[in-house]
C-alpha positions in Angstrom: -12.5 -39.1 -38.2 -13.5 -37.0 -41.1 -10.7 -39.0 -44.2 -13.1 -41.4 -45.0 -16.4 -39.4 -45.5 -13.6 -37.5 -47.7 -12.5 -39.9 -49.7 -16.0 -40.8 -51.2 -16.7 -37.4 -51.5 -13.8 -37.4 -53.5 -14.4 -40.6 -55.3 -18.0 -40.1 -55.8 -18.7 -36.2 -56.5 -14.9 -34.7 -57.4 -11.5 -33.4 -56.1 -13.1 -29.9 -56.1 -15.5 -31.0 -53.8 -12.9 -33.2 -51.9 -10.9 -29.6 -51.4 -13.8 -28.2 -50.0 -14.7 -30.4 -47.5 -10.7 -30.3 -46.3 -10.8 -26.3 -46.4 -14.3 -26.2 -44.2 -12.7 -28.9 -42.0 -9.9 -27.2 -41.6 -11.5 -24.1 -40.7 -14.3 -25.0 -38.7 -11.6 -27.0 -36.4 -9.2 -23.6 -36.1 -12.0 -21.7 -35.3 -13.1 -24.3 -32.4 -9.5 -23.7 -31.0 -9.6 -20.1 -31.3 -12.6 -20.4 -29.2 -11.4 -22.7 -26.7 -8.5 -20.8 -26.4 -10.6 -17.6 -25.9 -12.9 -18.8 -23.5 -9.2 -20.1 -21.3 -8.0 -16.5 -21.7 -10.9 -14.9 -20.4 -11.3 -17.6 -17.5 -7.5 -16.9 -16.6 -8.1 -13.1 -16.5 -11.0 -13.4 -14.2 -8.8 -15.2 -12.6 -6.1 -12.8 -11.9 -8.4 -10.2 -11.4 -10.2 -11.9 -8.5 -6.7 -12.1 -7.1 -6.3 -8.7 -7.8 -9.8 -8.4 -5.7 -8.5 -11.1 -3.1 -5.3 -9.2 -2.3 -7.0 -5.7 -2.3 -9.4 -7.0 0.3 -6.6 -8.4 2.3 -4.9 -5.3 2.7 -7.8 -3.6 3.7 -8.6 -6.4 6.5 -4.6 -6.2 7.6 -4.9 -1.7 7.9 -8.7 -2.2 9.9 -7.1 -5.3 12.3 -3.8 -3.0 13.2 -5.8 0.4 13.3 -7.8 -2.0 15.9 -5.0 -3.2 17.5 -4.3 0.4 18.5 -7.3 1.5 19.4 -6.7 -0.9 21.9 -3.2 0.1 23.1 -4.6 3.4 22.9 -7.8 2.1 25.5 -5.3 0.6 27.4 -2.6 3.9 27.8 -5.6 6.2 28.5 -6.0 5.7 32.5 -8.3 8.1 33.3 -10.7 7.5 30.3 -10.5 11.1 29.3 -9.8 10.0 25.5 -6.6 11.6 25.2 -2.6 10.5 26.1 -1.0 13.1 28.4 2.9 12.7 28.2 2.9 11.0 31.6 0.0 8.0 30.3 2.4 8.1 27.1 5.4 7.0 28.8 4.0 4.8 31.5 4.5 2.2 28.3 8.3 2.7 29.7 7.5 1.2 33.3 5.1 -1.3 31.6 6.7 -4.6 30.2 3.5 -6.1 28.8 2.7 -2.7 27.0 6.5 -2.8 25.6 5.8 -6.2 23.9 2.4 -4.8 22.5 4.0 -1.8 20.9 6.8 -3.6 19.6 4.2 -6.6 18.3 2.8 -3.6 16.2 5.7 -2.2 14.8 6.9 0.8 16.3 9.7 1.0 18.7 9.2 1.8 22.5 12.9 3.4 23.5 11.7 6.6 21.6 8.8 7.1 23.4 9.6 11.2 24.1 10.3 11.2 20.9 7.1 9.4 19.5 5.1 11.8 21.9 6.3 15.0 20.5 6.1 14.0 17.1 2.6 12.6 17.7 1.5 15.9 19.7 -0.2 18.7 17.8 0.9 21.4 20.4 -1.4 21.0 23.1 0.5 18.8 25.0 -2.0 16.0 24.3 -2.5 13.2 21.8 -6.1 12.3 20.9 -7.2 8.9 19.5 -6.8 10.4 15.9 -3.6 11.9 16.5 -2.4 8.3 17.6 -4.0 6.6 14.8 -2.8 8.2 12.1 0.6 8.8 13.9 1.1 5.7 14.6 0.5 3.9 11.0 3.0 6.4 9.9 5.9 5.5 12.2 5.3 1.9 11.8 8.3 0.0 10.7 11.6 1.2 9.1 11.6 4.7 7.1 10.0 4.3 3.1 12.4 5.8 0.7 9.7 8.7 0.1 10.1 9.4 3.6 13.6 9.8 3.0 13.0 12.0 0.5 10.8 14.0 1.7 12.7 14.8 4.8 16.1 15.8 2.3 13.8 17.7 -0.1 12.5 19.9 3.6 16.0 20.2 5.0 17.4 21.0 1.5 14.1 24.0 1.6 14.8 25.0 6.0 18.6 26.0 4.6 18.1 28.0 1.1 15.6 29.7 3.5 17.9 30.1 6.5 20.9 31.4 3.7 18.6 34.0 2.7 17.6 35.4 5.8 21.2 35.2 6.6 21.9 37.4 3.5 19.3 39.4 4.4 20.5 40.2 7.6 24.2 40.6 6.4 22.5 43.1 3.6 20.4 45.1 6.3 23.2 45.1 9.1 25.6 46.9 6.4 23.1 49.3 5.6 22.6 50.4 9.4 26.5 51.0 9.1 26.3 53.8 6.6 
């Protein structure tokens, strides 16, 4: 309680030096604040940036325990050991109910599993663990809007293409004529 001391300032020395007191009380007790309220900023962004940190690190853990995950189902297709899928390893997921559940329990579908073989095949009629990895994490789930878009900004690409051999041909086929 700083009125009393105040009021005998006041009393005793003068208003001037009654003001002065008030104006460094004052001042002294906003500037505490400020730095209370400083120090609660700065403890709240540490805060959120440990969450930040926190959520970061739990993405990471969710990517390494599902690339895991198919390592395993990858382990588990390969029969021979050889470290690649042929197309008949691939599909024996088809014939296999526990193998079914295990693809669906990571996301991806197994009624398109020709499908998911050619698109995961590089061409040599084979899919290696890498192939299936990184495959695989891309045809998890439903389509992402930038797949979408990819996919129309290619097809829009494959027919301005295809017009202009068309053209071309038209072009070349009536010069033969003459």
């Amino acid at each position: 309680n700083w009125a009393p001391p105040t009021r005998i300032i006041v009393e005793t020395v003068g208003e001037v030096y009654g003001a002065v007191v008030v104006l460094y009380r004052c001042v002294m007790g906003f500037a505490l604040m400020n730095v209370i309220g400083a120090v609660f900023v700065q403890q709240t962004m540490s805060v959120a940036q440990n969450d930040n940190d926190i959520m970061i690190l739990k993405m990471q853990k969710e990517v390494d325990s599902y690339n895991t995950k198919l390592r395993a189902l990858f382990k588990a297709l390969d029969k021979d050991g050889n470290g690649v899928l042929g197309r008949d390893e691939f599909e024996s997921m088809s014939k296999d109910n526990d193998l079914k559940l295990w693809m669906q329990a990571l996301d991806m579908s197994p009624d398109d599993l020709a499908e998911l073989f050619d698109l995961l095949d590089t061409g040599d009629g084979f899919i290696s663990a890498d192939e299936f990895l990184m495959g695989a994490t891309r045809v998890k789930g439903t389509a992402r809007n930038i797949d979408v878009a990819q996919l129309l900004v290619m097809v829009g690409r494959l027919e301005r293409m295809l017009g202009d051999i068309h053209k071309a041909e038209t072009s070349a086929g009536k010069l033969g004529q003459v």
